[in-house]
C-alpha positions in Angstrom: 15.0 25.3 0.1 15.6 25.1 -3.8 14.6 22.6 -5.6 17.4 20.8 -7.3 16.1 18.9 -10.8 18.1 15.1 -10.5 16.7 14.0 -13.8 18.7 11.4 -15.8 18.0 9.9 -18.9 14.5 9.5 -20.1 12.6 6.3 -19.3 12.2 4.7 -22.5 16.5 5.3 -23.1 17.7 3.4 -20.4 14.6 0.7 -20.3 14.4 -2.0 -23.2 10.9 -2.8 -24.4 10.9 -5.8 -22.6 11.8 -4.2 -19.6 7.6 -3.7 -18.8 5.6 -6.3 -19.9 3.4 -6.0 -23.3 0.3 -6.5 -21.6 -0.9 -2.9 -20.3 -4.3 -2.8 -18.3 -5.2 0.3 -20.4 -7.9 -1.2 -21.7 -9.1 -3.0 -19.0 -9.3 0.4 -16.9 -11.3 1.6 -19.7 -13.7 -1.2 -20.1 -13.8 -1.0 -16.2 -14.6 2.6 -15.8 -17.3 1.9 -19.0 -19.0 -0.4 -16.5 -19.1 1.7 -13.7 -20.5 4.5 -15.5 -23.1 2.0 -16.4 -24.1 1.8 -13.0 -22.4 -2.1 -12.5 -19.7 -2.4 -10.3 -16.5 -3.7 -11.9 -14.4 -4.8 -8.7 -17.3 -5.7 -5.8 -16.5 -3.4 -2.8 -13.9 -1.8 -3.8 -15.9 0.4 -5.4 -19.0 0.2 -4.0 -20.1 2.6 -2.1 -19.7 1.6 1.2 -19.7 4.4 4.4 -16.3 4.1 5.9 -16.3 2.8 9.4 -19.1 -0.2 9.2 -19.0 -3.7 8.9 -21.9 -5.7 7.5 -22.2 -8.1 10.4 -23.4 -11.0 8.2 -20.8 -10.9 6.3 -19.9 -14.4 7.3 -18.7 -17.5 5.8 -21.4 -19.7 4.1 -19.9 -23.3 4.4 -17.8 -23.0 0.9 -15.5 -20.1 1.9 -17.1 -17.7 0.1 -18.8 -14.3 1.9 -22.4 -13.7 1.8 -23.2 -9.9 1.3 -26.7 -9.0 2.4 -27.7 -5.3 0.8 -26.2 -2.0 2.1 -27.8 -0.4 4.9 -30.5 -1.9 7.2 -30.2 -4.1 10.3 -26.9 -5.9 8.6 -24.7 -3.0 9.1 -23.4 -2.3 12.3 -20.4 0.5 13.8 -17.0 -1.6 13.7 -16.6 -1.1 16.7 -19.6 -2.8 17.9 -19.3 -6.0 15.8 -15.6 -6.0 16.8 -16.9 -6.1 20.4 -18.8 -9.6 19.9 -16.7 -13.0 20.6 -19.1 -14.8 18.4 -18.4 -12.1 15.2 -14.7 -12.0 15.9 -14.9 -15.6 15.8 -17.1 -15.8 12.6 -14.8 -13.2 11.0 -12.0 -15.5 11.4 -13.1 -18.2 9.8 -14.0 -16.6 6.8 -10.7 -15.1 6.3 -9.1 -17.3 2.9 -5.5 -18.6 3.6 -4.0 -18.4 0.9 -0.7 -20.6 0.6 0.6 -19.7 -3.3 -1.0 -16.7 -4.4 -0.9 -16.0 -8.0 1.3 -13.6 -9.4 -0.8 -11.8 -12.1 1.0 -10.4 -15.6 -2.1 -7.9 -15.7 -4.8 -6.6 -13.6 -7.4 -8.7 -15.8 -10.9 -9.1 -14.2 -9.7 -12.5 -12.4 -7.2 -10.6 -10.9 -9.6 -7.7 -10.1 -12.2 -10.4 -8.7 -8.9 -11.8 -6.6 -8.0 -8.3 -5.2 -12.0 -7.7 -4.6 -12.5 -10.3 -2.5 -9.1 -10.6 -0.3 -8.4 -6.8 -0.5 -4.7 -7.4 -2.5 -2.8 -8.9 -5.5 0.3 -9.4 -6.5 1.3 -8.5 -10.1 4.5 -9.0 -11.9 5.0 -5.8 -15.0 8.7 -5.5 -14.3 10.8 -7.7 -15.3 15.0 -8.7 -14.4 16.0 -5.9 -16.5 13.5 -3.2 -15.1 14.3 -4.5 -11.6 17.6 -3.7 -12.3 17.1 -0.3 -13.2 14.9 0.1 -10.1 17.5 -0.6 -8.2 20.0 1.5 -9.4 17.6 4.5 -9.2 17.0 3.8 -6.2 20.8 3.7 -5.1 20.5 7.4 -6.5 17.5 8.8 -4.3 19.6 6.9 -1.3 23.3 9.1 -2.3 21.0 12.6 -2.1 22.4 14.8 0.7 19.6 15.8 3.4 19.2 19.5 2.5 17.1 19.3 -0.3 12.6 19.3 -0.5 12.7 15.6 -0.8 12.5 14.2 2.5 15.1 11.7 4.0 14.1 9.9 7.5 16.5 7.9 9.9 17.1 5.2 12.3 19.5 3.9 14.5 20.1 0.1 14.3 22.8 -1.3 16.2 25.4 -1.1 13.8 24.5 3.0 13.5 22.2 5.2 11.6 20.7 4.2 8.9 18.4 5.8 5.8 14.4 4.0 6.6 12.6 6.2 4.3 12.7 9.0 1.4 9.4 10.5 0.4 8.6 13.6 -2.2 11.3 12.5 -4.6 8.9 12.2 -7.7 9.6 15.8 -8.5 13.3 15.5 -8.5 13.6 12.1 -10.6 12.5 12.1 -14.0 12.8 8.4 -14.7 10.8 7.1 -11.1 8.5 10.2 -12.2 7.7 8.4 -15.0 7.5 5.1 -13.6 4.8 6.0 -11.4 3.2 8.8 -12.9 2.6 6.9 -16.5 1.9 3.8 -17.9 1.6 -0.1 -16.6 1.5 0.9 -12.4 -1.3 4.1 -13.5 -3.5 1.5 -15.7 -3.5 -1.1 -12.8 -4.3 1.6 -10.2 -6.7 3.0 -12.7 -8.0 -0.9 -12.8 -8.2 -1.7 -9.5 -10.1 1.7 -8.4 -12.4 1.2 -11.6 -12.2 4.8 -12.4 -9.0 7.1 -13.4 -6.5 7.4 -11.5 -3.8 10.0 -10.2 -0.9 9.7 -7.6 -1.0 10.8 -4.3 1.9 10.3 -2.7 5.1 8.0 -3.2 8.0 6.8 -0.3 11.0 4.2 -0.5 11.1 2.3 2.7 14.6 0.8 3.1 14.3 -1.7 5.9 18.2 -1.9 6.2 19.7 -5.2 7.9 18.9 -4.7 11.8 15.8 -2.1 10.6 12.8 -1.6 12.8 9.2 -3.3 11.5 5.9 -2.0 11.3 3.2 -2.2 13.3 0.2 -3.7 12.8 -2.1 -0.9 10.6 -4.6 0.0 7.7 -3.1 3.2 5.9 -6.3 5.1 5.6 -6.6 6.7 8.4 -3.5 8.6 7.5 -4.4 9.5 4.3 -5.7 12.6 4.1 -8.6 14.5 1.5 -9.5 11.8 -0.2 -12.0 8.7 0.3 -11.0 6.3 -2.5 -7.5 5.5 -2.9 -5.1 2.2 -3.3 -1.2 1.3 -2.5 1.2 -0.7 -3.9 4.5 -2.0 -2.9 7.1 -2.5 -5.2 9.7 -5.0 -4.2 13.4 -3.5 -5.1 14.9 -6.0 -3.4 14.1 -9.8 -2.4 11.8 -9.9 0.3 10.9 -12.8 2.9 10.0 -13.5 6.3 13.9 -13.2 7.4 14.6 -9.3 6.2 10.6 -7.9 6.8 8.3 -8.5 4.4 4.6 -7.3 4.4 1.7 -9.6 6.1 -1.6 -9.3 5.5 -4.9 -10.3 6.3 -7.1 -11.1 3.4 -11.3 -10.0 3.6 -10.5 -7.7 6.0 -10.8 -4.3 4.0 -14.0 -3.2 3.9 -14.1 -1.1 7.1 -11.5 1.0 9.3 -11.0 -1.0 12.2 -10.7 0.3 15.7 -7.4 2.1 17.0 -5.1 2.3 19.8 -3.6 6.2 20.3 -0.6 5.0 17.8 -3.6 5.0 14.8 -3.0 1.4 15.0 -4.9 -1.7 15.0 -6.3 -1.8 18.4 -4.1 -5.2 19.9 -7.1 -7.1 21.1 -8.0 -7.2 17.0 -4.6 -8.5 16.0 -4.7 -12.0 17.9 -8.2 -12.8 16.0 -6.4 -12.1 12.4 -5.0 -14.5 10.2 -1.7 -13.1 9.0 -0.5 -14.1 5.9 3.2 -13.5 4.9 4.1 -12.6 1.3 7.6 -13.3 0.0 8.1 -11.6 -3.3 10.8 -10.9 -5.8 12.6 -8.0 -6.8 10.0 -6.5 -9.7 7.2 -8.4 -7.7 4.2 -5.7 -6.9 1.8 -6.1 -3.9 -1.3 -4.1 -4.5 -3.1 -3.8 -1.5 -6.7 -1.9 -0.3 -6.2 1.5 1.8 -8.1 -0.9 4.5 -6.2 -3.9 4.1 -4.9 -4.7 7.6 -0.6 -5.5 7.3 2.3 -5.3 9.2 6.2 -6.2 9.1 8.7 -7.3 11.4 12.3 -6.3 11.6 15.1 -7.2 9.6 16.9 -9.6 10.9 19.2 -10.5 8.3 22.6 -9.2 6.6 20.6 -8.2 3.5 18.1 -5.1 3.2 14.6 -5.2 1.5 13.8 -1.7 -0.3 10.5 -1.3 -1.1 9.2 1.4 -3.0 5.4 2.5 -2.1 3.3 4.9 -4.7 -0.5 5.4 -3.2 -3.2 6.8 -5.8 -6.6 8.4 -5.5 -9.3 8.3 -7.9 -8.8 11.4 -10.3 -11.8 13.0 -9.8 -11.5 14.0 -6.1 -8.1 16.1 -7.5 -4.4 16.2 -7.8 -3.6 16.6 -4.5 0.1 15.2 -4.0 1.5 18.4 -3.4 -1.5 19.3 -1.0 -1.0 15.6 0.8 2.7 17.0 1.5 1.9 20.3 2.9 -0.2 19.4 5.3 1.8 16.2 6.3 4.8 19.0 7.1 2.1 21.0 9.2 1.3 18.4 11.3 4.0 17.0 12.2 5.7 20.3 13.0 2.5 20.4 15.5 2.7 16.9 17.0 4.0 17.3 20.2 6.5 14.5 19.8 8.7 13.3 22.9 11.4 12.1 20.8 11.3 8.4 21.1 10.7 7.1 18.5 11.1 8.2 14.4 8.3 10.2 13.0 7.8 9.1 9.4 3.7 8.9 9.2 0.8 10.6 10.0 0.1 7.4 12.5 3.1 5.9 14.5 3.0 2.4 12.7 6.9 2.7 12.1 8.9 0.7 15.1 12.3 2.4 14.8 14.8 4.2 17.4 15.2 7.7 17.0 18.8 8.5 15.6 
């Protein structure tokens, strides 16, 4: 199909300077990725390097509800599966997981907040302001108006009042000003922050959630990621977002392994129960930035108003650009699956709870 360029006015015209906050993370990135090269470790295990699929099994709480981390490798690591297995470590896990009741909202990804995100595996940040989350949403509206027949690529749902848009992905190419949002400046320097090294997008999707939308299931997004081993999300709140219309949970400590799956590529249910789920309300502007192995889920809307989220994932620029190669081969397996047709295919797991339309 041809592509068909949608570009509107450049960012800085229809944005006013106050429209992202002053405080870029530019430097932080920098002084982050100085450290790294260093040989120090700027974000704990985020970026250490940790083999994907263990759990150090004494990673436990010490009495002030802080972890204790004993050295990589040795007797203290153990498959996931296998510590998962044990009441007493599923017990021990729980307790160490940090409620937290009023998270902080951070202006910048500053080394508390980078300590914050270390430890509980997400943040929430706040560069856009009213007048930005304005503009959001009216690009947004755009992307929603776009007919089907295009390389952008629209997914629906049936609710009971009809069909309904759940998700666009691949739109970067045809919108210069969301290009620009997530391709440069304030959401590339916190990426850049968070990952302690450069870094590059990887893919980008709008999920709609539309009043009477399906949720999600529980899931960590990494095993659907494919190429690359270091990589973080973010979701950008278009619209309000609470309990009522589907906002994100999550389970804070919980990302420094992939945890065991049911044949969805979900979390395996007998996990779930053991969790502590936190929900996270948020604004319109408000961004969650959440670990590839950060367990979350959502339920369904079950309001009269919808909650748009947009969701750009990045890699660490070193192991490539690999957008466009994330898409291709996102299109080759799903036109491979051998899908029955009941329910919507919109990942490379089946997290998303939605009726086919």
């Amino acid at each position: 199909m041809k592509c068909i360029e949608r570009d509107r006015q450049p960012l800085a015209a229809l944005l006013p300077v106050a429209a992202f906050r002053k405080d870029s993370v530019c430097d932080i990135a920098q002084g982050a990725m100085r450290t790294s090269e260093a040989g120090a470790d700027p974000v704990g295990d985020l970026a250490a390097p940790r083999t994907v699929g263990v759990i150090h099994a004494d990673e436990a709480n010490n009495g002030g509800g802080h972890q204790t981390t004993r050295p990589r490798g040795g007797p203290g690591v153990v498959m996931a599966a296998e510590y998962w297995a044990r009441p007493s470590a599923r017990r021990t896990e729980r307790r160490r997981t940090l409620a937290v009741v009023a998270p902080t909202v951070y202006s910048e990804v500053d080394a508390q907040a980078s300590a914050f995100f270390a430890e509980h595996g997400w943040i929430l940040t706040r560069s856009i302001d009213d007048a930005g989350a304005a503009h959001l949403q009216a690009w947004v509206d755009e992307i929603m108006a776009w007919p089907d027949d295009g390389d952008h690529l629209h997914y629906r749902e049936m609710t009971d009042s009809g069909p309904r848009l759940c998700r666009t992905e691949n739109f970067v190419p045809f919108h210069a000003n969301l290009r620009a949002l997530l391709t440069t400046g304030p959401m590339v320097d916190a990426a850049s922050a968070l990952l302690g090294e450069p870094a590059v997008l990887y893919k980008e999707k709008i999920n709609y959630k539309a009043s009477g939308g399906a949720g999600y299931a529980p899931h960590q997004d990494a095993p659907a990621y494919r190429f690359v081993e270091r990589h973080v999300s973010c979701m950008v709140a278009v619209d309000d977002a609470d309990a009522t219309n589907g906002c994100l949970e999550v389970v804070s400590g919980m990302h420094h392994a992939v945890l065991p799956t049911d044949d969805d590529g979900c979390i395996r249910s007998d996990l779930i129960a053991s969790m502590d789920w936190e929900t996270v309300p948020v604004t319109a502007g408000t961004t969650l930035w959440f670990h590839s192995r950060t367990p979350h889920r959502s339920g369904p809307n079950a309001s009269n108003r919808d909650r748009r989220a947009l969701y750009p994932t990045y890699n660490a620029r070193r192991e490539g650009d690999l957008r466009d190669a994330y898409y291709r081969q996102k299109l080759a397996e799903f036109a491979a699956a051998d899908a029955d047709g009941s329910r919507v295919q919109v990942s490379l797991i089946n997290d998303f709870q939605g009726r086919p339309a």
